[in-house]
C-alpha positions as CSV (number, residue, x, y, z in Angstrom):
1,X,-8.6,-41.4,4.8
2,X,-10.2,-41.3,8.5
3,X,-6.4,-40.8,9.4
4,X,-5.5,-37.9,7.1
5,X,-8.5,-36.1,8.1
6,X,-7.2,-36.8,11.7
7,X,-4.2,-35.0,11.3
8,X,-6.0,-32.0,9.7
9,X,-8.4,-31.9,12.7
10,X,-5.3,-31.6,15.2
11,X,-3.4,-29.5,12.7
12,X,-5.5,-26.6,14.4
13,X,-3.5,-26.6,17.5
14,X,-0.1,-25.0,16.1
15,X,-2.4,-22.8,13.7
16,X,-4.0,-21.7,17.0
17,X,-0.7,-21.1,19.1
18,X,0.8,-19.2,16.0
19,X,-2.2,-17.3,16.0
20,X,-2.0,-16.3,19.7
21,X,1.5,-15.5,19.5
22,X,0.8,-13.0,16.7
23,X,-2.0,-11.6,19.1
24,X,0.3,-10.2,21.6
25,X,2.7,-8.9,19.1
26,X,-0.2,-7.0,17.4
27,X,-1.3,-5.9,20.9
28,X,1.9,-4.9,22.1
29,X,2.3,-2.6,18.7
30,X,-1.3,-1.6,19.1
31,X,-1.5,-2.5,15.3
32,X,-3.8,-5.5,14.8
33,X,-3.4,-5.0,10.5
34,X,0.1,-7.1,11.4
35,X,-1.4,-9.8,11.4
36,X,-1.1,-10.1,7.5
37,X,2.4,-11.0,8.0
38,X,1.6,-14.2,10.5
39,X,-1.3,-15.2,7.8
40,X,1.2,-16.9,5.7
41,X,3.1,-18.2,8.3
42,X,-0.1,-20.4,9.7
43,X,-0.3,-22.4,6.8
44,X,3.5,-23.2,7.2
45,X,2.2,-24.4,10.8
46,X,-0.6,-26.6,9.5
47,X,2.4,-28.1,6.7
48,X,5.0,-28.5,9.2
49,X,2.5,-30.3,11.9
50,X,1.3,-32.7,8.7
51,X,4.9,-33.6,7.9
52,X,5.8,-34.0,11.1
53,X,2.9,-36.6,11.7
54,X,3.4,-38.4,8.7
55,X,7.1,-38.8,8.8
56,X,7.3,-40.1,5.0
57,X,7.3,-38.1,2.1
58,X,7.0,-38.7,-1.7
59,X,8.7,-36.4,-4.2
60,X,5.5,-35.5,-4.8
61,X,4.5,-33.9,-1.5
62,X,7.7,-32.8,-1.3
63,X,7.3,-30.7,-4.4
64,X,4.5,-29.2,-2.7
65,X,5.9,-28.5,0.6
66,X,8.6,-26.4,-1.6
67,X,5.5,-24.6,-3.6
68,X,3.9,-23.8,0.0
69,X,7.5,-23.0,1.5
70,X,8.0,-20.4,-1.1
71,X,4.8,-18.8,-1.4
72,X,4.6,-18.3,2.8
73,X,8.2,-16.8,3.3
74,X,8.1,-14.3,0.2
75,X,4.2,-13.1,0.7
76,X,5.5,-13.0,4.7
77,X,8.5,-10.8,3.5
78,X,6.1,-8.8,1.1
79,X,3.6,-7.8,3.9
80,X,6.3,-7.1,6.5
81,X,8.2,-5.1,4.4
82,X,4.7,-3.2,3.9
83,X,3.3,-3.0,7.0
84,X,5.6,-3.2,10.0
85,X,5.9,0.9,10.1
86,X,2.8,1.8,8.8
87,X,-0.1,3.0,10.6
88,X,-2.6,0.8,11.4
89,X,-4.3,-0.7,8.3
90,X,-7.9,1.3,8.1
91,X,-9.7,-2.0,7.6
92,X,-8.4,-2.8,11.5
93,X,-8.7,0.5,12.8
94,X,-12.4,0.8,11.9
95,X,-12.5,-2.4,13.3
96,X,-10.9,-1.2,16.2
97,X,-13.0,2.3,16.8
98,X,-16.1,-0.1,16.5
99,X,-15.5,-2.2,19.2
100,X,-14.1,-0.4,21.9
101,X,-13.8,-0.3,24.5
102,X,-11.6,-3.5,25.1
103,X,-10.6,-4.6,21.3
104,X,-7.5,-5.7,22.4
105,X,-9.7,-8.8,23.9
106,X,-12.4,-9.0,21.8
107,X,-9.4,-9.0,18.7
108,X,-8.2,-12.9,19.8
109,X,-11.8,-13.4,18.5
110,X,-12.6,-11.1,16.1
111,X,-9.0,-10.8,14.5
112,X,-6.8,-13.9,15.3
113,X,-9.3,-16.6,15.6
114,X,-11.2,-16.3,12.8
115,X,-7.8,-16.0,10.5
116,X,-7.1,-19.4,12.3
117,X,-9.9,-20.7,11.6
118,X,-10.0,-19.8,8.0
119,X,-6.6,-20.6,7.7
120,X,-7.3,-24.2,9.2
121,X,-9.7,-24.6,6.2
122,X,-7.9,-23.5,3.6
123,X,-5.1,-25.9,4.7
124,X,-7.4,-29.2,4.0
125,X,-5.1,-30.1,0.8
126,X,-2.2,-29.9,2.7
127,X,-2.9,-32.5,4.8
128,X,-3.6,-34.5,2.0
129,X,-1.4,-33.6,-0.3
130,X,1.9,-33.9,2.2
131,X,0.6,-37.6,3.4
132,X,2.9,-39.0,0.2
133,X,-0.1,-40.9,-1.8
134,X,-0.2,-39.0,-4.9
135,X,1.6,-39.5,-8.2
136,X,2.1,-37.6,-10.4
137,X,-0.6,-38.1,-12.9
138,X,-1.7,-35.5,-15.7
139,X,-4.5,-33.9,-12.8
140,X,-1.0,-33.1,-10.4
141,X,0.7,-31.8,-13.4
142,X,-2.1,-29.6,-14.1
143,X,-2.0,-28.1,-10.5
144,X,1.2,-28.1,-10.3
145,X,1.3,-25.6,-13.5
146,X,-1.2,-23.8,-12.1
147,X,-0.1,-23.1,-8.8
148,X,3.5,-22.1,-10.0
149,X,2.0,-19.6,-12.5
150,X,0.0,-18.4,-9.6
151,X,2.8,-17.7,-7.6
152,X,4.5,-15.6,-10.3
153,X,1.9,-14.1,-11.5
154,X,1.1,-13.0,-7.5
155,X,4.9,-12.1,-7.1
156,X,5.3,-10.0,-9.9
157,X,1.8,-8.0,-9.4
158,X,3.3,-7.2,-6.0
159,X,6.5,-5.9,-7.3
160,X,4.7,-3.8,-10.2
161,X,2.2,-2.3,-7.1
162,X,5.6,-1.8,-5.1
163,X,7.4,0.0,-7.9
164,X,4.2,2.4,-8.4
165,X,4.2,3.1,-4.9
166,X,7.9,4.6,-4.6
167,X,7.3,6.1,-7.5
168,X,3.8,7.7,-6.6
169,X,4.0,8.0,-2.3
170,X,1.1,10.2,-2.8
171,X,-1.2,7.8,-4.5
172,X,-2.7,10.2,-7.0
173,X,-2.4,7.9,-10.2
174,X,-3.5,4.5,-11.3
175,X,-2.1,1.8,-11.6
176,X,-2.7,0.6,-14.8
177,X,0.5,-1.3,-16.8
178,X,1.7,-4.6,-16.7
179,X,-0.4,-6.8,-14.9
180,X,-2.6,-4.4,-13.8
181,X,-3.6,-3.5,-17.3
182,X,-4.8,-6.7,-17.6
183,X,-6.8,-7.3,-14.4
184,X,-7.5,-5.0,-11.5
185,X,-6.2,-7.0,-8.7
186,X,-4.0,-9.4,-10.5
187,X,-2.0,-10.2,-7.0
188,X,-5.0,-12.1,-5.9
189,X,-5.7,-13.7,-8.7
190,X,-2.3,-15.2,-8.6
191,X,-3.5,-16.3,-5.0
192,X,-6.8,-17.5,-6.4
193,X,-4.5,-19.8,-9.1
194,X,-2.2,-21.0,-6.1
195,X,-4.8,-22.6,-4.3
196,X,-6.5,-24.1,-7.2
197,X,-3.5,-25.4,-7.9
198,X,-2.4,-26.7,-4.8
199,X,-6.0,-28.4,-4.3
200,X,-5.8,-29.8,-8.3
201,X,-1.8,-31.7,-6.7
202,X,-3.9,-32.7,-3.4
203,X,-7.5,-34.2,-5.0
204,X,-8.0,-38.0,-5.0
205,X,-11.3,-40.0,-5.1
206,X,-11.8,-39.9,-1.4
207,X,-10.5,-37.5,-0.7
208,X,-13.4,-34.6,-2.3
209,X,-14.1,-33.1,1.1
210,X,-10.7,-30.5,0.2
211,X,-12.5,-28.8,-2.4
212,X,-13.6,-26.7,0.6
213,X,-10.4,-24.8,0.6
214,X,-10.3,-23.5,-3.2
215,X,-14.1,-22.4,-2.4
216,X,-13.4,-20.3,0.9
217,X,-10.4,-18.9,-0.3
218,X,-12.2,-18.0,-3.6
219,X,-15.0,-16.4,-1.2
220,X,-12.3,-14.4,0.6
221,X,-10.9,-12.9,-2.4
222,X,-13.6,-12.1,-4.4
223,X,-16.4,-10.8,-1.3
224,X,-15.5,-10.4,1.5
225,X,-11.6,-9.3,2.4
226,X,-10.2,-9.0,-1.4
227,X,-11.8,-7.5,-4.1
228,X,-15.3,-6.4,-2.9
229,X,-13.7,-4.6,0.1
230,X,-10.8,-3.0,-1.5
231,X,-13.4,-1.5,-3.9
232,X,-16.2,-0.4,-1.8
233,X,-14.9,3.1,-1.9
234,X,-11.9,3.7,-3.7
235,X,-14.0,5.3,-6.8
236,X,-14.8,8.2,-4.2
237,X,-11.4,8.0,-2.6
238,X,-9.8,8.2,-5.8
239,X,-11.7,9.5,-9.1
240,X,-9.3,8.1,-11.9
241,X,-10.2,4.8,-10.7
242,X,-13.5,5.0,-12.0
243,X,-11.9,5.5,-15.0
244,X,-9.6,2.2,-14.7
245,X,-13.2,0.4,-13.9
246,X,-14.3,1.4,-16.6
247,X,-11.7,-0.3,-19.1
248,X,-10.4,-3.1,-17.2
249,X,-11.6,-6.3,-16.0
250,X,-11.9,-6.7,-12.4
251,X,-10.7,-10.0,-11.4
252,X,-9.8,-12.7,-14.6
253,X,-7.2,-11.1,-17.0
254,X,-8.8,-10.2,-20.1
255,X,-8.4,-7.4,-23.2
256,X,-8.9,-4.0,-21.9
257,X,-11.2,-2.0,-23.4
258,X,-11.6,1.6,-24.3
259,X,-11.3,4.3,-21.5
260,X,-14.3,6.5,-20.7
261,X,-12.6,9.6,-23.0
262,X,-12.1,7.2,-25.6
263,X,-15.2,5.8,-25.7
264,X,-17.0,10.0,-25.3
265,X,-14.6,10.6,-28.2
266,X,-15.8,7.3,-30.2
267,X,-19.6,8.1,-29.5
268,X,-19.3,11.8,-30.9
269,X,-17.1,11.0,-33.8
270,X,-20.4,8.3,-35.2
């Protein structure tokens, strides 16, 4: 095990130069919020560095080096799709307004090498899971499922928020059918299944010491760059929202309930 961790440890070098190189895109475009597109792509750095250092692969790793493979290139293709002629995200350009002068320095820190960092974390079953020793047992089934469902379930929340989009430029409405019925931010609840999933294919006895990247990435997505942020002031941004919070679960998919009306309506009708 001393070497897999070994290669996880140096897999922060090509994380690193991926990160740098997104750096002086981002400061070229003045637009540090395209860095979302690189995110993806770091992890495909940490998987290609662990394949490279093992050099032997079961079907097993293979199968997730595929599930990684596909997850990176279409959530890349998503976000650059997105972003690459938008304005500056307003997450980054607060950022940016906060720590100026000079935040084009101050962003290889703040920006790029804290995403490698985190990234570098949430890779742990990677290097685990790509060193070939797995089979595939009931436990690697079961995160195997998991992770595939994630995907889909991420891939078509993003199309559904897409579709609303172009159909809504203004952002007036809510969106509240298919997925989104469901759960408020399904697309990262998809994410939060992947990487369960992915650690579930990657977990042996000795091996305990990944469950660090299912944690973090749970952290990130439910308090401090998913949900919690997203949400800190879209009810003032947007007043039908308050209405969607009001009747639909916020993170795990469950039974809507009844709107705020409704529920008025209910309350004077008893």
């Amino acid at each position: 095990m001393s070497g897999v961790i070994e290669v996880w440890l140096h897999s922060l070098v090509p994380i690193i130069a991926l990160a740098g190189v997104a750096w002086v895109l981002c400061t070229v475009r003045r637009n540090a919020g395209l860095v979302d597109i690189f995110w993806p792509g770091l992890f495909l750095a940490a998987a290609g560095y662990d394949a490279w250092r093992y050099r032997h692969w079961s079907g097993a790793s293979l199968v997730m080096a595929a599930l990684l493979i596909v997850w990176a290139l279409r959530l890349s293709i998503h976000l650059a799709i997105r972003n690459w002629h938008a304005p500056e995200d307003r997450r980054y350009a607060e950022m940016r307004a906060r720590h100026q002068p000079g935040f084009a320095w101050k962003s290889l820190v703040l920006v790029f090498g804290l995403q490698a960092v985190l990234a570098w974390i949430v890779s742990a079953p990677l290097a685990v899971g790509l060193a070939g020793r797995q089979s595939p047992g009931p436990v690697w089934i079961f995160g195997l499922l998991l992770a595939m469902c994630g995907l889909a379930i991420e891939s078509f929340a993003d199309q559904q928020l897409r579709a609303f989009k172009t159909r809504d430029p203004q952002h007036r409405g809510v969106l509240d059918t298919g997925l989104w019925r469901y759960s408020r931010h399904p697309n990262y609840f998809g994410e939060f299944c992947f990487w369960w999933g992915l650690f579930a294919m990657a977990i042996r006895a000795d091996s305990i010491w990944i469950l660090v990247s299912p944690l973090l990435m749970s952290l990130l997505l439910l308090r401090v760059s998913g949900v919690s942020l997203l949400e800190k002031d879209i009810a003032h941004r947007r007043p039908d929202y308050r209405d969607y919070v009001a009747r639909t679960p916020v993170f795990f998919p469950w039974k809507p309930g009844a709107s705020t009306a409704a529920r008025h309506h209910n309350e004077a009708q008893s």
